[in-house]
Structures are given as structure tokens and as C-alpha cells.
MOPAC internal coordinates of N, CA, C and O (Angstrom, degrees):
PM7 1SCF
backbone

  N    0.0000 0     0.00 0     0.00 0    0    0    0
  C    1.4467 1     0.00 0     0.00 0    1    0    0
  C    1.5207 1   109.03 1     0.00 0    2    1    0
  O    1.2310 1   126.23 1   -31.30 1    3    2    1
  N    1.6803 1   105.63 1   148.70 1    3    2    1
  C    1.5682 1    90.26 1  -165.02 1    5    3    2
  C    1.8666 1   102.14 1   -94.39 1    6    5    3
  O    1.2310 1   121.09 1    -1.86 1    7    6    5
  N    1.0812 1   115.53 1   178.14 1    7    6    5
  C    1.4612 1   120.69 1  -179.33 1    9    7    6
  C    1.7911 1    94.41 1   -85.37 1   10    9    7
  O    1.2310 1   124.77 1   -34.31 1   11   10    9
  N    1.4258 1   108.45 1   145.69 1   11   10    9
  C    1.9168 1   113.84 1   170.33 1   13   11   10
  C    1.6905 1    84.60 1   -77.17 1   14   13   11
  O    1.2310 1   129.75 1   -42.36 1   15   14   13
  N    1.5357 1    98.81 1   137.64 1   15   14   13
  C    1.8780 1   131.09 1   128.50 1   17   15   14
  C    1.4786 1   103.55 1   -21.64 1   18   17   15
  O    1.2310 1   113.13 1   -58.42 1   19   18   17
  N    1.6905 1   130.59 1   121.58 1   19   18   17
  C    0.9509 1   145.71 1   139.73 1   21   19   18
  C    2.0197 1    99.77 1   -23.35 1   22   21   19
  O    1.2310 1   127.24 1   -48.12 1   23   22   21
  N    1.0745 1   103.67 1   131.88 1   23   22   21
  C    1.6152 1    97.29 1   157.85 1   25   23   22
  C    1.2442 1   123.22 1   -93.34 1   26   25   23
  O    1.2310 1   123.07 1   -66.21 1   27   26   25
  N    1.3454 1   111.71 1   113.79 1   27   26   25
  C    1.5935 1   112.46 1  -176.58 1   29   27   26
  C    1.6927 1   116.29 1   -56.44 1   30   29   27
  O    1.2310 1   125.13 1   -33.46 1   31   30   29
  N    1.5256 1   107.76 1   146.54 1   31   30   29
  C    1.4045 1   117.35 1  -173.28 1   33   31   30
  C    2.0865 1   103.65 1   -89.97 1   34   33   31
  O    1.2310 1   124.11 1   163.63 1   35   34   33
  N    1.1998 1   109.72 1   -16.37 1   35   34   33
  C    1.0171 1    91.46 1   162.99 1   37   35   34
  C    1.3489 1   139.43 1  -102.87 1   38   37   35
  O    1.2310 1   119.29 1   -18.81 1   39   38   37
  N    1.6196 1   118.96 1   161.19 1   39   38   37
  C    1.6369 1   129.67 1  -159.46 1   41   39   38
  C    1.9960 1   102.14 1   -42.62 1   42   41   39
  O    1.2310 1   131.88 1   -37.74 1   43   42   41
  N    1.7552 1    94.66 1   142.26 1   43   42   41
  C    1.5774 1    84.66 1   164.48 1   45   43   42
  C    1.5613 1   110.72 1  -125.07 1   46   45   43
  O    1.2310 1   116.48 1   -41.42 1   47   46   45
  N    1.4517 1   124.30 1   138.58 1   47   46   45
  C    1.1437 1   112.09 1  -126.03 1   49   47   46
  C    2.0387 1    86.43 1   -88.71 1   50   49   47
  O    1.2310 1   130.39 1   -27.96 1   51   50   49
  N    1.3109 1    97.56 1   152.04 1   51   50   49
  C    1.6366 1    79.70 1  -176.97 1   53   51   50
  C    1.3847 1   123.52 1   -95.31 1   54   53   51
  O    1.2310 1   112.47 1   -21.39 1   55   54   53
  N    1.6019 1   131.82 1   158.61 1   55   54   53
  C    1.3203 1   127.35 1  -152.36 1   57   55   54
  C    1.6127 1   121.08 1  -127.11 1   58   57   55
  O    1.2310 1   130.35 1   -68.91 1   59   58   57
  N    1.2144 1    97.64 1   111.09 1   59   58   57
  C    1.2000 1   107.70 1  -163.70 1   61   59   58
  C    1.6486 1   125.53 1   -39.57 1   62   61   59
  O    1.2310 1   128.10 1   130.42 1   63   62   61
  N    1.7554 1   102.01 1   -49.58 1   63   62   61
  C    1.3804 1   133.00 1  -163.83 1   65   63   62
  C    1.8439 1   103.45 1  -152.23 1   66   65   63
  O    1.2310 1   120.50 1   -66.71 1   67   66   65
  N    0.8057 1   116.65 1   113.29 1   67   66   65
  C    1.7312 1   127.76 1   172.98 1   69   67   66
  C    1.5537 1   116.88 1   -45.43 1   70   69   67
  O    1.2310 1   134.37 1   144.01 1   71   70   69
  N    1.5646 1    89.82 1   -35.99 1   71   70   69
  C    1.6944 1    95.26 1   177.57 1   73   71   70
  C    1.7946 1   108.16 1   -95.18 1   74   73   71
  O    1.2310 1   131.16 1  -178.11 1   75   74   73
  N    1.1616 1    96.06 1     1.89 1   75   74   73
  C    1.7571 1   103.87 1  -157.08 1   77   75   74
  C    2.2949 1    85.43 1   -83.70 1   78   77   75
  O    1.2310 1   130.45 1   -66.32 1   79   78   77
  N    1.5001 1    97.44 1   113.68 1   79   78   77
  C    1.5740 1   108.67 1   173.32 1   81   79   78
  C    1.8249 1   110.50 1   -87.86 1   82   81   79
  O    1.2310 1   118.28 1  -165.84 1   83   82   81
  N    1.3339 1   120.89 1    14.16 1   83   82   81
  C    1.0496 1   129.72 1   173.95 1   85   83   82
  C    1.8844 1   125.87 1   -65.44 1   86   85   83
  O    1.2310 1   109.03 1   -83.67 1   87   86   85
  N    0.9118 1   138.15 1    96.33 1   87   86   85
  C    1.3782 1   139.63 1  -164.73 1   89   87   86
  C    1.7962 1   109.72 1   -51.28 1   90   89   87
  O    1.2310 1   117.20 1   -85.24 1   91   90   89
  N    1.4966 1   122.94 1    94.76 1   91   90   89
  C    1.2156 1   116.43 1   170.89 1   93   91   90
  C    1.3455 1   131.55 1   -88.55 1   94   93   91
  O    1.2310 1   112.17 1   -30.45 1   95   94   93
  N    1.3024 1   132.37 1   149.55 1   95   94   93
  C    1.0896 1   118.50 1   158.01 1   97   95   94
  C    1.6437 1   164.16 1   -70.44 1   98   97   95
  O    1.2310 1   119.74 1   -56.04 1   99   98   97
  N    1.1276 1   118.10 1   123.96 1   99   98   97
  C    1.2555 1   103.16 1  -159.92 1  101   99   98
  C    1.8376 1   125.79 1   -65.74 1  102  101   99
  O    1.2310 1   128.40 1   -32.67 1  103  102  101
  N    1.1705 1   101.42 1   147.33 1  103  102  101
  C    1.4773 1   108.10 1  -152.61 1  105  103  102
  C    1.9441 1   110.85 1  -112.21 1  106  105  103
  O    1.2310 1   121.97 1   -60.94 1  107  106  105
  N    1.1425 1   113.84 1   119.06 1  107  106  105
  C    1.4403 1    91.56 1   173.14 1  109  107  106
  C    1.8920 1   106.21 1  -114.57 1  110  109  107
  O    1.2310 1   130.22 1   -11.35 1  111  110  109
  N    1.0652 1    97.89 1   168.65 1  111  110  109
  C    1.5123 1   118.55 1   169.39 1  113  111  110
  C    1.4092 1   132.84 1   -52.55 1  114  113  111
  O    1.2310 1    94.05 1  -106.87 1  115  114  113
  N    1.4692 1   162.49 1    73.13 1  115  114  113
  C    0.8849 1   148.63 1  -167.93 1  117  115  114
  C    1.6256 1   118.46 1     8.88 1  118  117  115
  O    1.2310 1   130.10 1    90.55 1  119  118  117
  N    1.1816 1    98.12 1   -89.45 1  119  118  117
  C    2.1079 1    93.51 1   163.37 1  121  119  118
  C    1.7838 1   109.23 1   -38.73 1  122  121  119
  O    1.2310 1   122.97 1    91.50 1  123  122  121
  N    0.6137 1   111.92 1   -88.50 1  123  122  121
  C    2.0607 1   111.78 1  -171.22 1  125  123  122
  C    1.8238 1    95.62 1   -21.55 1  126  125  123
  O    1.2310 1   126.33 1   132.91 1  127  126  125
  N    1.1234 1   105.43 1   -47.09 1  127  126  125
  C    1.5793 1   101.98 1  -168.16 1  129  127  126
  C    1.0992 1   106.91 1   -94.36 1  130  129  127
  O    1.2310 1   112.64 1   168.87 1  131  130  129
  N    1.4516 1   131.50 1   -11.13 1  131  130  129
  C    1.7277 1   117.88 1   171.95 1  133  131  130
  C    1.8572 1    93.25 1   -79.62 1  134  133  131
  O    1.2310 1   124.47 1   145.22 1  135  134  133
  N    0.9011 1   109.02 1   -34.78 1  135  134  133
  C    1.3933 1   111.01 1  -165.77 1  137  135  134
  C    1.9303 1   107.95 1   -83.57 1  138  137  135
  O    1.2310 1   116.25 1   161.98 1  139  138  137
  N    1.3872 1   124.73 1   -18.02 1  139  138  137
  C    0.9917 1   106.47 1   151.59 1  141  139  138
  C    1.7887 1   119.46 1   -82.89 1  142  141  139
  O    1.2310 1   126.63 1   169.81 1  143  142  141
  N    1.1689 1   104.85 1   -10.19 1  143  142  141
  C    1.8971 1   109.69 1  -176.71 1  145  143  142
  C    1.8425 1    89.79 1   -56.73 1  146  145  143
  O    1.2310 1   120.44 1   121.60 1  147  146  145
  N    1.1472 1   116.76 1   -58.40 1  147  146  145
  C    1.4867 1   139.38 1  -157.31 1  149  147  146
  C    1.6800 1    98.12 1   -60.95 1  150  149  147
  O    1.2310 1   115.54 1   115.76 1  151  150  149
  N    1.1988 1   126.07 1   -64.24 1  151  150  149
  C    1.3518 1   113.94 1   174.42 1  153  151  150
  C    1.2164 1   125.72 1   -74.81 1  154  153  151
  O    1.2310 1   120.97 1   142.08 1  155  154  153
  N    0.9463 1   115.75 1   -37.92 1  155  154  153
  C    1.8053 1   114.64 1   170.96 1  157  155  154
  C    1.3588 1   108.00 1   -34.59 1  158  157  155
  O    1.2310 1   125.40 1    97.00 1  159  158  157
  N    1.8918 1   107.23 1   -83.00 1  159  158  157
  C    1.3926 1   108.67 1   174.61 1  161  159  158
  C    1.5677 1   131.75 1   -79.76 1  162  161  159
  O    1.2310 1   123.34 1  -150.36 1  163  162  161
  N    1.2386 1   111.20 1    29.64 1  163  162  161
  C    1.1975 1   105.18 1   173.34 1  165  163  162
  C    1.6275 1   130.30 1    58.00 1  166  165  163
  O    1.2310 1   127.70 1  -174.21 1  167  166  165
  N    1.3402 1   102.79 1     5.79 1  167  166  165
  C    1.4481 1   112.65 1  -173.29 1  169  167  166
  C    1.4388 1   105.05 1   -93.45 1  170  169  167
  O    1.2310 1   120.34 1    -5.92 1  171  170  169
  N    1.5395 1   116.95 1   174.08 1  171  170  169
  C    1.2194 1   131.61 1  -173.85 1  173  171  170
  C    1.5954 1   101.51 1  -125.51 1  174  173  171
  O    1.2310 1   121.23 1  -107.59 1  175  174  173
  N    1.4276 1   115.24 1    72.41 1  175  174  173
  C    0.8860 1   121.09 1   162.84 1  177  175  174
  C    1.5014 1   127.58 1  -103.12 1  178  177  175
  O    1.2310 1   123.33 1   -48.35 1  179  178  177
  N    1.8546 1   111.22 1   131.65 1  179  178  177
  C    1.6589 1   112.70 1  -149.04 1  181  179  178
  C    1.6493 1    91.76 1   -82.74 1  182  181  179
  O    1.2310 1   125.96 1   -23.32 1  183  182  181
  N    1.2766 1   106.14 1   156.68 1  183  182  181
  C    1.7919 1   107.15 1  -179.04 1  185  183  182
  C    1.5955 1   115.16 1   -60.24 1  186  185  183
  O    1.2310 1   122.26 1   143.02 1  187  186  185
  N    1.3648 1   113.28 1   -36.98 1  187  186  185
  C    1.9259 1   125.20 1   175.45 1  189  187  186
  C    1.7873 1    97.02 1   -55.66 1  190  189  187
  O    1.2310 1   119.32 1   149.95 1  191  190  189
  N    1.3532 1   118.90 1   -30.05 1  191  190  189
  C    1.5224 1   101.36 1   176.72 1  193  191  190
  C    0.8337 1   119.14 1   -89.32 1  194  193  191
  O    1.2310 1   110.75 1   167.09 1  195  194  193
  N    1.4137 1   135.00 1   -12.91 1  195  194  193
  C    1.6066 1   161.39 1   136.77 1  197  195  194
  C    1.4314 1    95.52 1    -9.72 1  198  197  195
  O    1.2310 1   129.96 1    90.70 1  199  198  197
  N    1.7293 1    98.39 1   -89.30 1  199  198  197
  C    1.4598 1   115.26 1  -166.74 1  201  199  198
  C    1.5930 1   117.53 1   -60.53 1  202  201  199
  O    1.2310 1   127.40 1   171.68 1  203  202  201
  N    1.4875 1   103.36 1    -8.32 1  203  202  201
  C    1.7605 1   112.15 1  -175.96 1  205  203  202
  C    2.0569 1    87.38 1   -77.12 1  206  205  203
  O    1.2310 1   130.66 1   132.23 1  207  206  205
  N    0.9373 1    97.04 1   -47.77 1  207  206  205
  C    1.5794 1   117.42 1  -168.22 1  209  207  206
  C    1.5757 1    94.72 1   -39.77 1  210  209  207
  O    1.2310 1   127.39 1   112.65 1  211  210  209
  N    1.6919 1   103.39 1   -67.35 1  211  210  209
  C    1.4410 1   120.68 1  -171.56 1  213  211  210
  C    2.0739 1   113.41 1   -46.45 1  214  213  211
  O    1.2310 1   138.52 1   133.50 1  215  214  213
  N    1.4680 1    81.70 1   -46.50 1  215  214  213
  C    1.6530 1    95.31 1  -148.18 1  217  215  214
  C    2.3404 1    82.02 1   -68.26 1  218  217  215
  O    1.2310 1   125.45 1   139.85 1  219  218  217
  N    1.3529 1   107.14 1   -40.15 1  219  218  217
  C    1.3247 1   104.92 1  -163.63 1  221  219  218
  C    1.5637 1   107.61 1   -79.62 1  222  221  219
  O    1.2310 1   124.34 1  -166.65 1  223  222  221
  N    1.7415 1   109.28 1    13.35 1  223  222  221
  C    1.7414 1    91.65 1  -179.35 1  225  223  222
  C    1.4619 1   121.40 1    84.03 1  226  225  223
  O    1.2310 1   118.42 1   157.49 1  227  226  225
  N    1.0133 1   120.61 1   -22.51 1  227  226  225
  C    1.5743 1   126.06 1   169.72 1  229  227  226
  C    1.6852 1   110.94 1   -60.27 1  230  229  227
  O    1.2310 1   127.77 1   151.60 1  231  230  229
  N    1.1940 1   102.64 1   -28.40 1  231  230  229
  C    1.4116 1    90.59 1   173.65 1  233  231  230
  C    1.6873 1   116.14 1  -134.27 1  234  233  231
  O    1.2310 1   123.16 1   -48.21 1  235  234  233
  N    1.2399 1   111.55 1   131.79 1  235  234  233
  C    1.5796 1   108.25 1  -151.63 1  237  235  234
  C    1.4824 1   114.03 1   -89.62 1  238  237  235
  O    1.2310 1   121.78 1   -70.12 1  239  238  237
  N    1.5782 1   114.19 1   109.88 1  239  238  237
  C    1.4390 1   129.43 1  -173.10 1  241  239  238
  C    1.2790 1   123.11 1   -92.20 1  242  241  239
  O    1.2310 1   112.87 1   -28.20 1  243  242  241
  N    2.0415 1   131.08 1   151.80 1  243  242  241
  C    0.8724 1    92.13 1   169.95 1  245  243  242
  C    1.4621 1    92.68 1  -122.83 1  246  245  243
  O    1.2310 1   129.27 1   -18.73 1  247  246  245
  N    1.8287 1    99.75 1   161.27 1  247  246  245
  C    1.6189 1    87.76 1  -171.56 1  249  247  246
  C    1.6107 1   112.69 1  -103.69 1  250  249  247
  O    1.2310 1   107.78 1   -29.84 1  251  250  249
  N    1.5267 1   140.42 1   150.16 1  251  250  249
  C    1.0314 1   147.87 1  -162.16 1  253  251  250
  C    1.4151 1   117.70 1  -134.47 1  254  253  251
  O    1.2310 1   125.20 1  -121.30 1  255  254  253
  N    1.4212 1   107.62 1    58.70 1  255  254  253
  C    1.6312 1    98.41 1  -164.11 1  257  255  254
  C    1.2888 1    94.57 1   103.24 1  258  257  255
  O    1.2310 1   123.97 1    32.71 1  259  258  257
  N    1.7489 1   110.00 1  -147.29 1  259  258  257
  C    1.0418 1   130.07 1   162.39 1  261  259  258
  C    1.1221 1   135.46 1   -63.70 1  262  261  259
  O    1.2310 1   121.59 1   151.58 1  263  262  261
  N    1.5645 1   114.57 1   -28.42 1  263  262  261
  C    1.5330 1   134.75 1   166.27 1  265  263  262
  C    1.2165 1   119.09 1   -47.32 1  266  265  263
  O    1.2310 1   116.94 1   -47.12 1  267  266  265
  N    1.0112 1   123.43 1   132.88 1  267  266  265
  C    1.6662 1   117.30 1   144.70 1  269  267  266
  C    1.6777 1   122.68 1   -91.85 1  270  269  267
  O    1.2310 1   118.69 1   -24.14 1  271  270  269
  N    1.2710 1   120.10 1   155.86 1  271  270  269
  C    1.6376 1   121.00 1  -179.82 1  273  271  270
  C    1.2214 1    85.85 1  -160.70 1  274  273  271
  O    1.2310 1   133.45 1   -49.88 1  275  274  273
  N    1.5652 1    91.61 1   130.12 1  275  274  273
  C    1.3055 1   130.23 1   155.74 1  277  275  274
  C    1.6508 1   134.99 1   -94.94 1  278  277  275
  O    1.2310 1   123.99 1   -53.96 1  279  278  277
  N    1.5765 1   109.94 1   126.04 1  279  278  277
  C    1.3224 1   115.17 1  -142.85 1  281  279  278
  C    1.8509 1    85.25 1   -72.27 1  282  281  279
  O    1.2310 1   117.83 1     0.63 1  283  282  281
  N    1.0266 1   121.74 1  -179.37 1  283  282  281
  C    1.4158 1   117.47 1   178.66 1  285  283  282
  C    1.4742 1   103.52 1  -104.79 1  286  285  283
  O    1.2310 1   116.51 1   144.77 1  287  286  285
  N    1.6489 1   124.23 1   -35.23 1  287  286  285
  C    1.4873 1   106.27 1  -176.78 1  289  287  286
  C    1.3790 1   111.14 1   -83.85 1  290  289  287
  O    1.2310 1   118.70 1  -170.13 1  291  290  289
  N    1.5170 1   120.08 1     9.87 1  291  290  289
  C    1.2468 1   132.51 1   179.92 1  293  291  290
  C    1.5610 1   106.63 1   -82.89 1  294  293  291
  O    1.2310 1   123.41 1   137.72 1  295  294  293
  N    1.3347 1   111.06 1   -42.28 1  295  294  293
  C    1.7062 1   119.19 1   150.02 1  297  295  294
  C    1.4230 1   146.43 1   -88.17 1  298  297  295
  O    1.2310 1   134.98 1  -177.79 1  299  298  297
  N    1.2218 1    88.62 1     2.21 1  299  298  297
  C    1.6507 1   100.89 1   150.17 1  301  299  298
  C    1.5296 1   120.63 1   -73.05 1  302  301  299
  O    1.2310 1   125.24 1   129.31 1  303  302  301
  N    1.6562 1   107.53 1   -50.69 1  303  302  301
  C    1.4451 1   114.99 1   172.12 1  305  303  302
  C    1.6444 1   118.49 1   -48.81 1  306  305  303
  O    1.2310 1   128.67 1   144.43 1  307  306  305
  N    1.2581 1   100.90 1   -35.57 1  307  306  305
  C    1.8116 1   103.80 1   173.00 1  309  307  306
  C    1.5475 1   115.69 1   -79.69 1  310  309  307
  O    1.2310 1   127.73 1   149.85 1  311  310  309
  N    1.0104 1   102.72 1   -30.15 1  311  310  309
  C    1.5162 1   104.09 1   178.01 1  313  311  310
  C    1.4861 1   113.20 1   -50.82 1  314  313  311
  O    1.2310 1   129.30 1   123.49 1  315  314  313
  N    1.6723 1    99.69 1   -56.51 1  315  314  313
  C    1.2749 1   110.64 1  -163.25 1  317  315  314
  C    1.7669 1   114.53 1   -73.43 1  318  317  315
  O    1.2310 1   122.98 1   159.38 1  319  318  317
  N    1.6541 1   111.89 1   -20.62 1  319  318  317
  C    1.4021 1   116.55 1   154.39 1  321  319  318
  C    1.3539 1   115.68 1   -43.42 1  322  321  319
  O    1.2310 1   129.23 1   108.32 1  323  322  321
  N    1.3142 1    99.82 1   -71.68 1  323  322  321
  C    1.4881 1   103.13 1   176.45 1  325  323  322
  C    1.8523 1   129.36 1   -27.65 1  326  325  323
  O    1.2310 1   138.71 1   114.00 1  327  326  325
  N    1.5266 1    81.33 1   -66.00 1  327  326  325
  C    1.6420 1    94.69 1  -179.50 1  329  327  326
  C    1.8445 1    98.94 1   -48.34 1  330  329  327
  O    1.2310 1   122.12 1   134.50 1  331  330  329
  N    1.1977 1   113.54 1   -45.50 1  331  330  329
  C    1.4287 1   122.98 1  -159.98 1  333  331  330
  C    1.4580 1   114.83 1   -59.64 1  334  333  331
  O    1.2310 1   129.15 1   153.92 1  335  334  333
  N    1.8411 1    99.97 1   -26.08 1  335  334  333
  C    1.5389 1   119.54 1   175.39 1  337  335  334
  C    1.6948 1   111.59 1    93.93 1  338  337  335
  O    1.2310 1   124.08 1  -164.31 1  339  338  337
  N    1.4728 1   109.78 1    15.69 1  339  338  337
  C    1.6539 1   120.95 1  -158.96 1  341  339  338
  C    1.7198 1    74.86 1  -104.42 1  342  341  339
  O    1.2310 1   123.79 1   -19.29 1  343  342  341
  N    1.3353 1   110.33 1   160.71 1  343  342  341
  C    1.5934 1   147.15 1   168.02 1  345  343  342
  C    1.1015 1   125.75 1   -68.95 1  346  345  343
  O    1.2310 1   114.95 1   -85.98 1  347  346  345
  N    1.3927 1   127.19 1    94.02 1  347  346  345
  C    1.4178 1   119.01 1  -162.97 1  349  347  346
  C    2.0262 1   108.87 1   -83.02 1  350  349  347
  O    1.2310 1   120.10 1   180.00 1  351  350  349

């Protein structure tokens, strides 16, 4: 029997159409992305200010249903506010 593939920790980007050769973006989860906000910048930011973040538009979501997903260069751009010391 073979051993399972480690599951990779990074985003997989999601796919619209199998045949679709269109370049998408990769998407993470509310948690995956509050939790990369948190190590990147080193801040101690609580997840409810996260979702204050989310719910007020400051940070740009996409919604899927009920889901939300967050584009990843959409949190890069906040990151780098942050780091920058500007107000997201």
C-alpha cells in the first residue's frame, strides 16, 4: 500500500472549468488568510477584526454561496499596508 502525499499548506487555486486554460486565482479561506495576515506582519490581530475588516469592505472577498474566498493578491495588498504602517 502506498504512503498519502503530505498535503500541501499552500492555496490551490480554484477551477472554474477543467478544460477552461484561463489563469485563475488562487484563493484562500478566511482562517488560512487571517492566519497568514498574523504571521507575515507580525501583528496580533483577533479574527472578529478580521471579519469586521471582511464584513466592512476593507478587504476584498469573493463570495461563493455561502462561503467567502479571499483572492490572495488581494491579501498581499493588505499585508503590505500593514507592513507599510497605513490603515487598512
Amino acid at each position: 500500500m502506498k504512503p498519502k502525499a503530505a498535503r500541501s499548506l499552500s492555496p490551490a487555486p480554484l477551477r472554474r472549468n477543467s478544460k477552461s486554460s484561463a489563469s485563475v486565482l488562487p484563493m484562500l479561506t478566511p482562517m488560512h488568510a487571517w492566519r497568514m495576515l498574523c504571521r507575515r506582519t507580525g501583528g496580533n490581530i483577533s479574527l472578529t477584526t478580521f471579519y469586521r475588516w471582511i464584513n466592512a469592505g476593507r478587504i476584498g472577498v469573493v463570495r461563493v454561496g455561502s462561503r467567502y474566498l479571499i483572492p490572495l493578491p488581494l491579501l498581499e495588498e493588505v499585508i503590505e499596508k500593514c507592513l507599510d504602517g497605513e490603515r487598512v
